[in-house]
C-alpha positions as CSV (number, residue, x, y, z in Angstrom):
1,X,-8.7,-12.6,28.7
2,X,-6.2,-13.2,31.1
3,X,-2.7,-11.4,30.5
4,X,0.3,-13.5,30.9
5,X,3.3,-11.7,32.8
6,X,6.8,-12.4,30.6
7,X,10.3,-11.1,31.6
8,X,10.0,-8.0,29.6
9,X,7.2,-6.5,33.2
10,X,10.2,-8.0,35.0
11,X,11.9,-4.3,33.8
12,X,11.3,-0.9,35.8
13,X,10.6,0.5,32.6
14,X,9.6,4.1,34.0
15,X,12.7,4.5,35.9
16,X,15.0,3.4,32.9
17,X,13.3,6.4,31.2
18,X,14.0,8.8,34.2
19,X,17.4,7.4,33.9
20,X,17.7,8.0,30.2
21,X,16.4,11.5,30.7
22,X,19.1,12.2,33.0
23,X,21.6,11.9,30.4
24,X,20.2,13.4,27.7
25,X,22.1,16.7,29.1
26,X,25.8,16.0,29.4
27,X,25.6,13.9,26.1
28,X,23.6,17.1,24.1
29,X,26.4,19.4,26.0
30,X,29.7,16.9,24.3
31,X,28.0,17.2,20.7
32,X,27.2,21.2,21.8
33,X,31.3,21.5,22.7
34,X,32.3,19.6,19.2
35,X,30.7,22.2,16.9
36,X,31.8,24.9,18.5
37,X,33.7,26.0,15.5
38,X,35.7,28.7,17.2
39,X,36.8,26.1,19.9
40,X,40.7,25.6,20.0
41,X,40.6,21.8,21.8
42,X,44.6,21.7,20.6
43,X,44.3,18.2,19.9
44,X,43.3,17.3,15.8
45,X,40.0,15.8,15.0
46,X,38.6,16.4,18.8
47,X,35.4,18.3,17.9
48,X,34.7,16.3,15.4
49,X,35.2,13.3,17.4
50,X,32.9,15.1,20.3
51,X,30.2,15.4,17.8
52,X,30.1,12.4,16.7
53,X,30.0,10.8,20.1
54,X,26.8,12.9,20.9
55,X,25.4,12.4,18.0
56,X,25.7,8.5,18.4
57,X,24.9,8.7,22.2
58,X,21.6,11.0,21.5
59,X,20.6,8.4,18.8
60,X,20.8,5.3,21.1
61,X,19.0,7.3,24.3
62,X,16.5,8.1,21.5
63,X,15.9,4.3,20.7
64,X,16.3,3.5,24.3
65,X,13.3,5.9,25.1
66,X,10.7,4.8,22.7
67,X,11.2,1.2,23.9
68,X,10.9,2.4,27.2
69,X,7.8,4.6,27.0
70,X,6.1,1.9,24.7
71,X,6.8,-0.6,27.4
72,X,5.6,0.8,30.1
73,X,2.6,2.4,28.1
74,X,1.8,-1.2,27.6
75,X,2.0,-2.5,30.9
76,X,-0.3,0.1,32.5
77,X,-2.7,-0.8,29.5
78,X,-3.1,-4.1,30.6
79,X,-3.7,-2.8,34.3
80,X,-6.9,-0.2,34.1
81,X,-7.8,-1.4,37.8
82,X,-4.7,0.4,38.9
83,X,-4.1,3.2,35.9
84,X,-7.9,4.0,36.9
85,X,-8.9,6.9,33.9
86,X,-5.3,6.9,32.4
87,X,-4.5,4.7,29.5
88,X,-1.2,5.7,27.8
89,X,-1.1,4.5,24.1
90,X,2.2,2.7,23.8
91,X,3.0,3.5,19.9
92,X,2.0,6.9,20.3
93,X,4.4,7.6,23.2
94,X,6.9,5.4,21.2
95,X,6.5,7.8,18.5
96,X,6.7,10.9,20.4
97,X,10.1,9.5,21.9
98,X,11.5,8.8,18.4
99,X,10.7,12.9,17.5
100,X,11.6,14.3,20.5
101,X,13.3,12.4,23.1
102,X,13.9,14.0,25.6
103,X,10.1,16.0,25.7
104,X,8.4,12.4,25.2
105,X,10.2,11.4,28.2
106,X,9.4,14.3,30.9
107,X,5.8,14.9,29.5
108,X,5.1,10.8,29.7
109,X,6.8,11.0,33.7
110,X,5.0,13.8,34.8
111,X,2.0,12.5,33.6
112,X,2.4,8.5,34.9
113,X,3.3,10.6,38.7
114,X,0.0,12.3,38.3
115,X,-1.3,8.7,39.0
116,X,1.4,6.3,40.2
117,X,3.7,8.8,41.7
118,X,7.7,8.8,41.9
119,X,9.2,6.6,44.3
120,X,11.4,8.7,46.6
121,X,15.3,8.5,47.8
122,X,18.1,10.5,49.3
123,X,16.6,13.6,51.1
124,X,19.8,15.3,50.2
125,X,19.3,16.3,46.5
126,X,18.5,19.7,48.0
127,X,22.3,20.3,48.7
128,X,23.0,19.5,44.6
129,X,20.4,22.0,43.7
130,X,21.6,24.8,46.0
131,X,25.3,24.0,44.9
132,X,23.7,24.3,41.1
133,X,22.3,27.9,41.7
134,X,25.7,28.8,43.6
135,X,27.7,27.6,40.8
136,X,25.5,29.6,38.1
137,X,26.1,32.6,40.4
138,X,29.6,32.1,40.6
139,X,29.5,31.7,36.7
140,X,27.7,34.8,36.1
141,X,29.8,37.0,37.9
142,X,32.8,35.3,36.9
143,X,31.8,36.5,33.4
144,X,31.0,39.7,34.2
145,X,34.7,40.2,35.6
146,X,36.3,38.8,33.1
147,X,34.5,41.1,30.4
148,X,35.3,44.2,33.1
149,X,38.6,43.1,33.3
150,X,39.3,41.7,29.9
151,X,40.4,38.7,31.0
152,X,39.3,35.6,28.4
153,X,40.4,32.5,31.0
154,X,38.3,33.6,33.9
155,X,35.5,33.8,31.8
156,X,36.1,30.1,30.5
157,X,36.4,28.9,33.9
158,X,33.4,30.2,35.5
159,X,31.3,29.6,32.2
160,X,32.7,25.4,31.9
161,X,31.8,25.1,36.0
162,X,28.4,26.1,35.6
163,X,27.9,24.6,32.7
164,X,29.4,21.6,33.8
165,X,27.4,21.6,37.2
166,X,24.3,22.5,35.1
167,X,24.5,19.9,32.5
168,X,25.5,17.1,34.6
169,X,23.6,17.9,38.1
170,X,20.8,20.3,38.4
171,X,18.2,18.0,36.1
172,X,18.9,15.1,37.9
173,X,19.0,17.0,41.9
174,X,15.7,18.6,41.4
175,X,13.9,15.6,39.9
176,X,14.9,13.3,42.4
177,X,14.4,15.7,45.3
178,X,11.4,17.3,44.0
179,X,10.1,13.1,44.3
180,X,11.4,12.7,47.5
181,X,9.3,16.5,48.6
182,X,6.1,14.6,47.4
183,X,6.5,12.1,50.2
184,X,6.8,14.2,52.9
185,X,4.6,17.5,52.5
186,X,1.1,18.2,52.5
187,X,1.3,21.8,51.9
188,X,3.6,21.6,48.5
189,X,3.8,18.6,45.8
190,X,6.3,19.6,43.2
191,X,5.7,17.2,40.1
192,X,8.6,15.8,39.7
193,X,8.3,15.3,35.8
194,X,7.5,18.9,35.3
195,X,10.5,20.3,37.6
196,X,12.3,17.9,35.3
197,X,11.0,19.7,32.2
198,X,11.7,23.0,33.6
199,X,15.2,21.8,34.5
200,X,15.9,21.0,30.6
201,X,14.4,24.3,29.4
202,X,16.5,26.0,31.9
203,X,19.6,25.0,30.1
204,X,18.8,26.6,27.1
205,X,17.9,29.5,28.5
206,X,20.1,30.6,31.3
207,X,19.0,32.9,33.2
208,X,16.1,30.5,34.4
209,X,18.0,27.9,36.3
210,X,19.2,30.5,38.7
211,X,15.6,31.4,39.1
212,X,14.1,27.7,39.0
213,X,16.4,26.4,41.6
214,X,15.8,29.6,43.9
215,X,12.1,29.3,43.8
216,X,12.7,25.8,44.1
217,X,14.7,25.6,47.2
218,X,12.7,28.6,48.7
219,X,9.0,26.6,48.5
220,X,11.0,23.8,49.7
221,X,11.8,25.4,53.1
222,X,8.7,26.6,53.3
223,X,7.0,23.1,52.9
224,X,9.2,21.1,55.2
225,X,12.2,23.2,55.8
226,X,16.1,21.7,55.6
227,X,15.6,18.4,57.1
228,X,18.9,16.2,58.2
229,X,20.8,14.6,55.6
230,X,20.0,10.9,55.3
Protein backbone atom coordinates (compact mmCIF):
# COMPACT_ATOMS: atom_id res chain seq x y z
CA UNK A 1 0.00 0.00 0.00
CA UNK A 2 1.23 3.11 -0.99
CA UNK A 3 1.56 5.86 1.89
CA UNK A 4 0.25 9.23 1.07
CA UNK A 5 2.48 12.24 2.43
CA UNK A 6 0.05 14.97 4.31
CA UNK A 7 1.26 18.23 5.96
CA UNK A 8 1.63 16.79 9.24
CA UNK A 9 5.62 14.91 7.49
CA UNK A 10 5.84 18.53 6.39
CA UNK A 11 7.06 18.99 10.36
CA UNK A 12 10.74 18.30 11.59
CA UNK A 13 9.25 16.47 14.24
CA UNK A 14 12.64 15.19 15.79
CA UNK A 15 13.98 18.54 16.13
CA UNK A 16 10.79 20.13 17.72
CA UNK A 17 11.54 17.41 20.42
CA UNK A 18 15.25 18.41 20.74
CA UNK A 19 13.76 21.78 21.05
CA UNK A 20 11.25 20.97 23.62
CA UNK A 21 13.94 19.12 25.60
CA UNK A 22 15.86 22.17 25.74
CA UNK A 23 13.39 23.83 27.80
CA UNK A 24 12.38 21.44 29.98
CA UNK A 25 15.36 22.93 32.33
CA UNK A 26 14.70 26.62 32.88
CA UNK A 27 10.91 25.94 33.09
CA UNK A 28 11.55 22.86 35.97
CA UNK A 29 14.18 25.48 37.58
CA UNK A 30 10.93 28.68 37.74
CA UNK A 31 8.50 25.98 39.40
CA UNK A 32 11.92 24.73 41.60
CA UNK A 33 12.44 28.75 42.68
CA UNK A 34 8.39 29.10 43.57
CA UNK A 35 8.40 26.41 46.23
CA UNK A 36 11.16 27.29 47.77
CA UNK A 37 9.34 28.03 50.88
CA UNK A 38 12.14 29.86 52.61
CA UNK A 39 12.48 32.19 49.53
CA UNK A 40 11.91 35.91 50.39
CA UNK A 41 10.99 37.11 46.50
CA UNK A 42 9.59 40.57 48.43
CA UNK A 43 6.85 40.74 46.12
CA UNK A 44 3.20 38.86 47.37
CA UNK A 45 1.98 35.92 45.54
CA UNK A 46 5.46 35.55 43.42
CA UNK A 47 6.21 31.83 44.28
CA UNK A 48 3.16 30.86 43.98
CA UNK A 49 2.78 32.60 40.71
CA UNK A 50 6.38 30.84 39.66
CA UNK A 51 4.89 27.55 40.44
CA UNK A 52 2.18 27.82 38.70
CA UNK A 53 3.92 28.99 35.58
CA UNK A 54 6.11 25.75 35.67
CA UNK A 55 3.66 23.70 36.40
CA UNK A 56 1.55 24.93 33.30
CA UNK A 57 4.71 25.18 31.09
CA UNK A 58 5.95 21.43 32.10
CA UNK A 59 2.38 20.33 31.35
CA UNK A 60 2.21 21.74 27.73
CA UNK A 61 6.09 20.64 26.83
CA UNK A 62 4.67 17.27 28.17
CA UNK A 63 1.71 17.28 25.59
CA UNK A 64 4.04 18.81 23.09
CA UNK A 65 6.45 15.78 23.40
CA UNK A 66 4.11 12.91 23.13
CA UNK A 67 2.84 14.45 19.84
CA UNK A 68 6.14 14.86 18.76
CA UNK A 69 7.64 11.44 19.59
CA UNK A 70 4.37 9.78 18.18
CA UNK A 71 4.85 11.66 15.04
CA UNK A 72 7.99 11.03 14.20
CA UNK A 73 7.72 7.37 15.52
CA UNK A 74 5.12 7.13 12.82
CA UNK A 75 6.84 8.58 10.08
CA UNK A 76 9.95 6.34 10.38
CA UNK A 77 7.28 3.44 10.56
CA UNK A 78 6.24 4.05 7.30
CA UNK A 79 9.96 4.22 5.98
CA UNK A 80 11.70 0.69 7.06
CA UNK A 81 13.90 1.14 3.72
CA UNK A 82 15.63 4.00 5.55
CA UNK A 83 14.89 3.12 9.57
CA UNK A 84 16.57 -0.37 8.25
CA UNK A 85 16.18 -2.70 11.84
CA UNK A 86 14.57 0.25 13.90
CA UNK A 87 10.85 0.61 14.11
CA UNK A 88 9.84 2.95 16.90
CA UNK A 89 6.26 2.27 18.12
CA UNK A 90 4.54 5.67 18.05
CA UNK A 91 1.94 5.15 21.13
CA UNK A 92 4.48 3.60 23.09
CA UNK A 93 6.90 6.52 22.86
CA UNK A 94 3.76 8.82 23.10
CA UNK A 95 3.15 7.13 26.27
CA UNK A 96 6.59 7.22 27.66
CA UNK A 97 6.48 11.14 26.84
CA UNK A 98 3.18 11.60 28.79
CA UNK A 99 5.10 9.68 32.16
CA UNK A 100 8.22 11.11 31.79
CA UNK A 101 8.89 13.81 29.54
CA UNK A 102 11.74 14.83 29.52
CA UNK A 103 13.43 10.84 29.69
CA UNK A 104 11.02 9.88 26.73
CA UNK A 105 12.57 12.64 24.80
CA UNK A 106 16.53 12.02 25.28
CA UNK A 107 16.15 8.17 25.31
CA UNK A 108 13.85 8.41 21.85
CA UNK A 109 17.01 11.08 20.32
CA UNK A 110 19.75 9.17 21.26
CA UNK A 111 18.29 6.27 19.92
CA UNK A 112 16.74 7.83 16.30
CA UNK A 113 20.96 9.30 15.99
CA UNK A 114 22.01 5.75 16.47
CA UNK A 115 20.42 5.43 12.86
CA UNK A 116 19.60 8.82 11.28
CA UNK A 117 22.15 10.88 13.15
CA UNK A 118 21.91 14.70 14.34
CA UNK A 119 22.25 17.21 11.83
CA UNK A 120 25.08 19.50 12.86
CA UNK A 121 25.51 23.55 13.35
CA UNK A 122 27.66 26.21 15.05
CA UNK A 123 31.10 24.73 15.85
CA UNK A 124 31.14 27.05 18.73
CA UNK A 125 28.94 25.30 21.38
CA UNK A 126 32.24 24.37 22.84
CA UNK A 127 32.80 27.92 24.18
CA UNK A 128 29.09 27.65 26.13
CA UNK A 129 30.19 24.38 27.60
CA UNK A 130 33.60 25.60 28.89
CA UNK A 131 31.91 28.89 30.10
CA UNK A 132 29.23 26.29 31.98
CA UNK A 133 32.01 24.45 33.87
CA UNK A 134 33.77 27.92 34.59
CA UNK A 135 30.65 29.29 36.00
CA UNK A 136 30.03 26.00 38.23
CA UNK A 137 33.56 26.64 39.46
CA UNK A 138 33.10 30.09 40.13
CA UNK A 139 29.81 28.96 41.98
CA UNK A 140 31.38 26.47 44.04
CA UNK A 141 33.97 28.51 45.38
CA UNK A 142 31.82 31.35 45.66
CA UNK A 143 29.95 29.13 48.21
CA UNK A 144 32.68 28.01 49.90
CA UNK A 145 33.65 31.73 50.75
CA UNK A 146 30.74 32.83 51.65
CA UNK A 147 30.24 29.96 54.29
CA UNK A 148 34.11 30.82 55.42
CA UNK A 149 33.24 34.20 55.57
CA UNK A 150 29.68 34.19 56.63
CA UNK A 151 28.59 36.16 54.07
CA UNK A 152 24.78 34.99 52.80
CA UNK A 153 24.77 37.43 49.37
CA UNK A 154 27.90 36.04 47.96
CA UNK A 155 26.68 32.68 48.34
CA UNK A 156 23.26 33.73 46.42
CA UNK A 157 25.17 35.22 43.72
CA UNK A 158 27.54 32.58 42.84
CA UNK A 159 24.81 29.79 43.52
CA UNK A 160 21.82 31.84 40.97
CA UNK A 161 24.93 32.25 38.11
CA UNK A 162 25.63 28.76 37.95
CA UNK A 163 22.42 27.82 38.27
CA UNK A 164 21.33 30.08 35.88
CA UNK A 165 24.15 29.20 33.34
CA UNK A 166 23.35 25.48 34.11
CA UNK A 167 19.78 25.48 33.69
CA UNK A 168 19.48 27.61 30.71
CA UNK A 169 22.89 26.63 28.72
CA UNK A 170 24.95 23.64 29.42
CA UNK A 171 22.03 21.04 28.11
CA UNK A 172 21.53 22.74 25.08
CA UNK A 173 25.77 23.57 24.35
CA UNK A 174 26.73 20.07 24.78
CA UNK A 175 23.89 18.53 22.68
CA UNK A 176 24.33 20.68 19.88
CA UNK A 177 28.16 20.56 19.98
CA UNK A 178 28.39 16.99 20.86
CA UNK A 179 26.13 16.79 17.08
CA UNK A 180 28.29 18.98 15.38
CA UNK A 181 31.68 16.51 16.98
CA UNK A 182 29.93 13.56 15.15
CA UNK A 183 30.55 15.23 11.82
CA UNK A 184 33.88 15.88 12.06
CA UNK A 185 35.81 12.98 14.01
CA UNK A 186 36.60 9.60 13.32
CA UNK A 187 38.28 8.91 16.48
CA UNK A 188 35.36 10.09 18.98
CA UNK A 189 31.40 10.17 18.33
CA UNK A 190 29.69 11.52 21.39
CA UNK A 191 25.87 10.64 21.06
CA UNK A 192 24.40 13.48 21.21
CA UNK A 193 21.04 12.23 22.92
CA UNK A 194 23.03 10.56 25.61
CA UNK A 195 25.33 13.72 26.39
CA UNK A 196 21.94 15.28 26.53
CA UNK A 197 20.71 12.81 29.16
CA UNK A 198 23.75 13.19 31.10
CA UNK A 199 23.38 16.94 30.89
CA UNK A 200 19.79 16.68 32.71
CA UNK A 201 21.04 14.21 35.31
CA UNK A 202 23.83 16.59 35.99
CA UNK A 203 21.47 19.14 37.20
CA UNK A 204 20.26 17.22 39.82
CA UNK A 205 23.19 16.22 40.95
CA UNK A 206 25.85 18.87 41.01
CA UNK A 207 28.84 17.88 41.29
CA UNK A 208 28.65 15.96 37.82
CA UNK A 209 28.26 18.85 35.43
CA UNK A 210 31.66 20.09 36.50
CA UNK A 211 32.85 16.68 35.71
CA UNK A 212 30.72 16.05 32.49
CA UNK A 213 31.64 19.13 30.83
CA UNK A 214 35.51 18.60 31.77
CA UNK A 215 35.65 15.14 30.30
CA UNK A 216 33.63 16.51 27.66
CA UNK A 217 35.70 19.36 26.53
CA UNK A 218 38.96 17.24 27.21
CA UNK A 219 37.89 14.18 24.57
CA UNK A 220 36.85 16.91 22.46
CA UNK A 221 40.41 18.31 22.04
CA UNK A 222 41.64 15.23 21.79
CA UNK A 223 39.34 14.24 18.83
CA UNK A 224 39.65 17.35 16.73
CA UNK A 225 41.18 19.89 19.05
CA UNK A 226 39.66 23.86 19.29
CA UNK A 227 38.85 24.51 15.75
CA UNK A 228 38.07 28.36 14.64
CA UNK A 229 34.79 29.65 15.54
CA UNK A 230 32.36 29.64 12.55
Amino acid sequence: MVQVPTHVDDIGWARLAERLCYLFPPVVGVGAVGVLEDLDLGVPGLSWGLFLVGTAGYTLLTLGMSLALFFDADRIRRQPRASGNWRPRPWLNAAFALLWAPAAGVVYLARRHRRFGTPPGWSGWWVVVALSLATTLFGLVAAGVSILLSIPGLLATGAGLAGAVAFGAFPVAIHRDAAYVCTESDSWRPNPGVYLALAFLSLSVPPVQPALAAYYLYHRREAIGVPALE
